[in-house]
N, C-alpha and C positions, 0 to 999 in steps of 0.2 A: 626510435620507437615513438608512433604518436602518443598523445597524454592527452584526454579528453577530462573537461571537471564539467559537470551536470548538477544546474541549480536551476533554479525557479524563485519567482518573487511571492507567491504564495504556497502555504500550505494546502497539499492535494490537487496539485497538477499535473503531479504525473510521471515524476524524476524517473520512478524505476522503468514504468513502461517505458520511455525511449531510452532508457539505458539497457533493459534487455533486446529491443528493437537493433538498437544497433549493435549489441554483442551477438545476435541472429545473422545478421544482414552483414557483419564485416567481412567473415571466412577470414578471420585470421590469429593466432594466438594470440590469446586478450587475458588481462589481470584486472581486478575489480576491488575498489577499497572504498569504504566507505569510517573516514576517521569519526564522525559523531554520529550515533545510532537513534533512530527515536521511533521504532517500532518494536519493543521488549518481548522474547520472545524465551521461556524456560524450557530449558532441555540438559537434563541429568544433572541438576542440583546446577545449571547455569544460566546467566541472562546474558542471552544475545542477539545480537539485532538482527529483526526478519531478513532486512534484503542478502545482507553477507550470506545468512542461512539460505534462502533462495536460490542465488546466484549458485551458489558451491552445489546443491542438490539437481539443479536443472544442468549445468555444463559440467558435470560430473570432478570437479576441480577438487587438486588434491590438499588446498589451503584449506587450513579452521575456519570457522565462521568468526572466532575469539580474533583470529590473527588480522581478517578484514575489516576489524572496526576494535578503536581504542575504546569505545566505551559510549553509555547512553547518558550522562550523567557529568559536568565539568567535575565534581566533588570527587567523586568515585576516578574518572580521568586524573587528576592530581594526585589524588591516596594513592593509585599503581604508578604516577609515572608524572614526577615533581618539573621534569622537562617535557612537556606534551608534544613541541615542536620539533624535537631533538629526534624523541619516539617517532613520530610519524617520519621522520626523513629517516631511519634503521627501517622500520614497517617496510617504505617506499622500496629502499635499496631490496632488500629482502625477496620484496611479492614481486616486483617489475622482471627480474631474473627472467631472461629468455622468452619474452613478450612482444609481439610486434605491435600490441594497441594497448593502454592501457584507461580504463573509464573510472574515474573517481564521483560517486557523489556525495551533492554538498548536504549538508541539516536541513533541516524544515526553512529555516532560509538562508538570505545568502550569508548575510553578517554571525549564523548561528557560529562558535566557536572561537569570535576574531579576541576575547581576551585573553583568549591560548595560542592563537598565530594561526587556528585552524577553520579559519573562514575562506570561501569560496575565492575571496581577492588576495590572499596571503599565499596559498596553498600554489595557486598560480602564476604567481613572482617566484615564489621558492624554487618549482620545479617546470616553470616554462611551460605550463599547461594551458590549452585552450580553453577558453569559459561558453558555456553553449547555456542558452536560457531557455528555458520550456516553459511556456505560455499558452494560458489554456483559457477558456469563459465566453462569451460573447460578443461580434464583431466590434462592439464599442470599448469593451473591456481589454480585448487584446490593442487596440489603439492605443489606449492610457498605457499600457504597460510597457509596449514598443517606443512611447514615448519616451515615459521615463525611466526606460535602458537606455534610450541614445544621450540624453544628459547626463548621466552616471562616469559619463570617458573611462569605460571600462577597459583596460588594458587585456592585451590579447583576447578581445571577445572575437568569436569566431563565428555566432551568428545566433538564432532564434529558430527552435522548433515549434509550431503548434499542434495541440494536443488533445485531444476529445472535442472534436469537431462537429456539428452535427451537419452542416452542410457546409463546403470550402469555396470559398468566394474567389475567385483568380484576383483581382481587385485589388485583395490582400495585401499581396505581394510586390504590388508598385506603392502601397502604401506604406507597408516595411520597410523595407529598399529606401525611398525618401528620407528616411530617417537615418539612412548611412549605416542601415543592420541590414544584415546580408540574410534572408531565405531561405532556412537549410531543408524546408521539410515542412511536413504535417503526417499525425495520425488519426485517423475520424475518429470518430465515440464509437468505441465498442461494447455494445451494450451488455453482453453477459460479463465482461470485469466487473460490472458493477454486485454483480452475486456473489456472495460469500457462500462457502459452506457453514450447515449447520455446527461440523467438528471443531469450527475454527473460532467458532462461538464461545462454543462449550470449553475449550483448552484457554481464550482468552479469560473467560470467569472464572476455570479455576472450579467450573459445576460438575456435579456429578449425574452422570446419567442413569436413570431409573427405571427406565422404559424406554422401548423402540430402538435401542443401538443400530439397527438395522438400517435407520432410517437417517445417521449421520452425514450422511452425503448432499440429501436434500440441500436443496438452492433457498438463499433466504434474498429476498428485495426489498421487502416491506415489512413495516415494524407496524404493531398491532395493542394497545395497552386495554386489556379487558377489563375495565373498572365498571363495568354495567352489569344488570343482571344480563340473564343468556340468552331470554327471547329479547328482548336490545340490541345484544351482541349481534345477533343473527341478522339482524335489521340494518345492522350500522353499515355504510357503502363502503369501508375499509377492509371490514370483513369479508367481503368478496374479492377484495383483490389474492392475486397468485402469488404462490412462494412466499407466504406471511410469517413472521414470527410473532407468538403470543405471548405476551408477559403479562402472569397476574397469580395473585398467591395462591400458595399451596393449598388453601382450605377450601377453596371456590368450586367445590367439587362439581356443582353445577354448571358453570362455566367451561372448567378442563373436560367434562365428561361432551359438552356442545361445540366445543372448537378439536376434539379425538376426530366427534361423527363427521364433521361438515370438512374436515381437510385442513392442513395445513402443515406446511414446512417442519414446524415443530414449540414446543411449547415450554418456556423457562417458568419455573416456579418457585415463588419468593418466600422468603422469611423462613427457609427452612424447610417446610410441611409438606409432607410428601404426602399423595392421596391414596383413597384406600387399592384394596388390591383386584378390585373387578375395572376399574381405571386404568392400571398399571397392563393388566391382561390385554385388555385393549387398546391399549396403545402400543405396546407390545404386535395383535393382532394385524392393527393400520400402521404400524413402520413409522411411528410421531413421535422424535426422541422427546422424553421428557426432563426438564432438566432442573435439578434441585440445588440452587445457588442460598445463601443466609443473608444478603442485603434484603432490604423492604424494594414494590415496586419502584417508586420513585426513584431509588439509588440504582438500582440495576437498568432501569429506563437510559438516566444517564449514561451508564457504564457502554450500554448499547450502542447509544447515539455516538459514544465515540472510537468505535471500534472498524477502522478503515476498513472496506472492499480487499480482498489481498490476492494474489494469485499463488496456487499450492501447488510447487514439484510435480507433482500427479495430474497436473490440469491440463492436459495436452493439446487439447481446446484450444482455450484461451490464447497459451503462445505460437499456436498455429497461426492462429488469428492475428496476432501482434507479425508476426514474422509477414504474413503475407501481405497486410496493411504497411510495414515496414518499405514496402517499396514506394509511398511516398515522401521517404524520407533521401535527402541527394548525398547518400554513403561515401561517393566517389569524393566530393565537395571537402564531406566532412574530415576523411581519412589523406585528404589529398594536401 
């Protein structure tokens, strides 16, 4: 069985997209585990991590989303399971069962988990797994990075994928290469990953929706913070951008009633205050969920800004996309 472990040196390059690319692209029985979670995601009184959740809803697999990851949390990891390293090799035995690929990914980096043995370099001495690094940013930036992979003398590295590309240099690749890391691939930037749904918004804050359900589907790109009045607002070059999300409080009737008429993806409203009911009607009318969260703007602003791109079960788009993009990635290479 190959055993594939999928890291990155930074946060949000892109671990899952090439790890669903190539659970796409292999054709072959594959198992997916992911021992440290850092995407929290509730579902029926439980927190579990998106990608396992993912993974199991799009390849219709009969694993828990609980069973492909120990946990988001070393603390919470420890309270269930005083041996983490122990667990993970029962997990390991367990999920691999009758697998002919196996794709583990790492935490948000690589050393995430190494005071529990469940870092990307431990996990791979353990079980003889290949280490594949996904590098992603701009030509100079992937150089620095390729760089210092090849001084790392990382044991069983298997090679380097790049990853949201905006244009692919051939060049690249003998510059890779040089550095004694092997080629595996590339994916371009796909620009609609970059959209979230409005839903996934709303389920991350934990808001309640007030108006427009209809309209939870809508594509969000752009964040929009209405602190101006509303002939401002109208003016401001932000506000004409597509697929916007508006945040600004609940009382701003003025505002909510100018960003309903003129469009927009949808509209979070703060501190509580929900607007009156000929607002509610019309948003309702235009399909503009509204959404009533209790943090003030500026907390929910943040809350935004950190709330990743994600790809949903339903999005058949999107892993079209990845899937047929995927054929710049050297499958045979990597499975071989």
């Amino acid at each position: 069985m190959k055993k594939i472990i999928i890291t990155s040196l930074e946060k949000g390059a892109g671990k899952t997209t090439v790890a669903l690319a190539l659970a796409l692209k292999a054709n072959k029985k594959f198992g997916y585990f992911k021992p440290i979670g850092d995407n929290p995601l509730y579902k029926e009184k439980k927190i579990i991590d998106y990608d396992a959740f993912l993974f199991r809803e799009v390849f219709g697999m009969d694993t828990l989303p609980e069973e492909m990851c120990l946990g988001l949390h070393h603390s919470k990891i420890l309270h269930f399971y005083p041996d983490a390293k122990e667990e993970f090799k029962k997990r390991m035995e367990k999920l691999n069962q009758g697998k002919e690929l196996f794709i583990i990914e790492g935490g948000e980096y690589p050393w995430k988990g190494a005071s529990l043995g469940l870092d990307v370099f431990s996990i791979s001495k353990e079980i003889g797994g290949e280490i594949i690094f996904v590098v992603s940013g701009d030509y100079h930036n992937i150089l620095d990075e390729i760089t210092y992979i090849s001084k790392m003398n990382v044991e069983n590295l298997k090679g380097v994928i790049l990853n949201m590309i905006d244009e692919f240099n051939e060049k690249i690749i003998e510059e890779i290469e040089s550095k004694g890391v092997k080629f595996l691939g590339y994916l371009p930037e796909i620009k609609k990953l970059k959209a979230v749904k409005v839903s996934y918004i709303a389920e991350k804050l934990f808001a309640k929706v007030v108006a427009g359900e209809n309209g939870l589907d809508n594509y969000v790109e752009n964040v929009f913070i209405a602190a101006l009045s509303a002939p401002e607002i109208k003016r401001h070059p932000d506000f004409k951008k597509k697929n916007k999300l508006i945040i600004t409080g609940g009382d701003r009737a003025d505002v909510i009633m100018a960003c309903v008429e003129n469009g927009t993806s949808g509209i979070i409203l703060t501190n509580n205050i929900v607007p009156s009911a000929n607002i509610l009607a019309r948003a309702n009318e235009k399909g503009i969920p509204l959404l009533s969260v209790r943090p003030d703007t500026y907390t929910v602003a943040k809350l935004v800004e950190n709330i990743q791109p994600v790809i949903l079960p339903e999005e058949k788009d999107k892993l079209d996309e990845i899937e047929k993009e995927a054929e710049n990635i050297k499958i045979e290479e990597i499975l071989g």
